[in-house]
N, C-alpha and C positions, 0 to 999 in steps of 0.2 A: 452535772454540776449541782452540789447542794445548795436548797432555798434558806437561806440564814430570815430569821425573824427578826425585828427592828431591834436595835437595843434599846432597853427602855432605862430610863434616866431615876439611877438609887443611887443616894447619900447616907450616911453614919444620922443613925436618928428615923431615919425610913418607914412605914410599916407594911410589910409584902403580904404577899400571899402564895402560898406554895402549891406546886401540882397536887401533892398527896400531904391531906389534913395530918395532924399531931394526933397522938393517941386519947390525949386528955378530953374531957366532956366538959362542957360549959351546962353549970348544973341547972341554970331558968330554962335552957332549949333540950337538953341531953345530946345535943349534936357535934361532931368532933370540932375542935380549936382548928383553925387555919387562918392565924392574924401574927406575926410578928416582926419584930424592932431590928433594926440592924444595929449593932454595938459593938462591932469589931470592924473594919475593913483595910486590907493590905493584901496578899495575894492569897490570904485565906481570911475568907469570911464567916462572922461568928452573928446568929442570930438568934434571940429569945422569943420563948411563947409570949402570948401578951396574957395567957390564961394562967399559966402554970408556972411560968416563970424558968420551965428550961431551958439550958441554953445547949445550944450546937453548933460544933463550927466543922466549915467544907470547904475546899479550895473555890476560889471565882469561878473557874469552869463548873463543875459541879452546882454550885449556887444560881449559875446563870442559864444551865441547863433544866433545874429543878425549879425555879421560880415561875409563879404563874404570871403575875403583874404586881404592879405597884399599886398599893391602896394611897397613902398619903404621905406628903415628903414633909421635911422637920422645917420645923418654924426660921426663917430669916431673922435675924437681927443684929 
């Protein structure tokens, strides 16, 4: 039987982190991007660097196979 991981709780606005960093460098550290936005969500999810401003979009399997965790959720009001 497979160990499924908790699912972790992302909304439209989001900022994740991915298993495998963005190509782009963050020029003060030189070290790869791995920060971005969720701006899409329906059965495929579309998310931007927060560095470079690319976007990409993967189905929710994929996305939820490939996310590492959640950094921070989008403001209430």
């Amino acid at each position: 039987m497979e160990m499924r991981k908790p699912m972790e709780i992302y909304d439209l606005g989001s900022f994740v982190e991915m298993k495998k960093p963005h190509a782009c460098t963050i020029k003060a550290t030189g070290k790869k991007a791995n920060h971005w936005e969720i701006v899409r969500m329906g059965a495929d999810i579309k998310i931007r660097c927060s560095n470079c401003d690319h976007v990409v979009m993967m189905s929710r399997h994929d996305f939820e196979r490939k996310m590492k965790k959640v950094l921070s959720q989008p403001e209430k009001g």
